[in-house]
N, C-alpha and C positions, 0 to 999 in steps of 0.2 A: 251232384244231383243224385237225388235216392232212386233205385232198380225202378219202381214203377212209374217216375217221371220221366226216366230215360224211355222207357217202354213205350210211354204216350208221345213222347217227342219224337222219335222217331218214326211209330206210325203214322204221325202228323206230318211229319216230313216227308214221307214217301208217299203218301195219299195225297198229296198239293202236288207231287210230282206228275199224275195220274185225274187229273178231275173229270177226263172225257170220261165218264163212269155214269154209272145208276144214279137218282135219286137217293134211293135208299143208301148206298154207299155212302153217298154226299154227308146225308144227316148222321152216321155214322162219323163224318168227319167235325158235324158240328157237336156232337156228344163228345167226341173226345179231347175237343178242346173246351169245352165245359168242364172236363175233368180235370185238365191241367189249370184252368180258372183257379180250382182250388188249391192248386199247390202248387205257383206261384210260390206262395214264400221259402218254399223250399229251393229254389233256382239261384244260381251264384248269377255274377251279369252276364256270363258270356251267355249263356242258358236264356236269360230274357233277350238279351240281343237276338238271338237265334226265333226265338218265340215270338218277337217283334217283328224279324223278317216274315218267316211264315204268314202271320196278320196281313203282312204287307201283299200277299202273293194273295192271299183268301179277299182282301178286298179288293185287286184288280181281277178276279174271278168271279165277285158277288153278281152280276147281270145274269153270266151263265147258269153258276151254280144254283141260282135263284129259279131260274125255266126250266132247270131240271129236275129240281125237288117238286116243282109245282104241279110234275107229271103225277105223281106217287102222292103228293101230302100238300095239305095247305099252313105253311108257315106259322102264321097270326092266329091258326085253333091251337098249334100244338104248341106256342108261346104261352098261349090262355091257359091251356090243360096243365101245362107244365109249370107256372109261374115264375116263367124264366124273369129274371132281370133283365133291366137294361142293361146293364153293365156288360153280361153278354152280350154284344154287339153280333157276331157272327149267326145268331138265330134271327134277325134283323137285315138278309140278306135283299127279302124282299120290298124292302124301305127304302135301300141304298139308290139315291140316285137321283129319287124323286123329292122335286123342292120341295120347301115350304114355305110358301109365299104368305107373306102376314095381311095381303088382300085377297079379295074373290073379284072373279071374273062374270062381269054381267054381260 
């Protein structure tokens, strides 16, 4: 893994360790795993396994992290402003959970 992915891995590690935090912090966490989004190919497997687990920790935290952010920022503008992808999931925080029922309710 190159200096800077180590860099982001680790602050990603240690900030999942910590999520009782700010808003702000939070989306700070969601930025920097946008940034390992993109370097990704540079990660040997143990590095994605790790980056897999993390995921795993950020979506059993998505409800919370989701009411915290929502103090400071509304998710769904700054997905629009941003043009985030889907593919980033973890900016999709405030999605998680809620079905999608392929009827409506009269």
């Amino acid at each position: 893994m190159d200096l800077k992915s180590k860099h982001l891995m680790d602050f990603l590690n240690e900030s999942i360790q910590h999520l009782d935090t700010s808003g702000f912090e939070l989306l700070e966490i969601l930025d920097v795993r946008s940034q390992l989004a993109s370097r990704e190919p540079l990660l040997n497997d143990d590095d994605k396994m790790m980056l897999e687990k993390l995921d795993l920790e950020l979506l059993q935290s998505a409800s919370d992290m989701s009411k915290r952010i929502s103090e400071v920022a509304n998710l769904a503008e700054m997905r629009k402003r941003a043009h985030v992808l889907p593919s980033h999931w973890w900016w999709y925080l405030d999605q998680m959970g809620r079905p999608q029922l392929p009827w409506t309710v009269n």
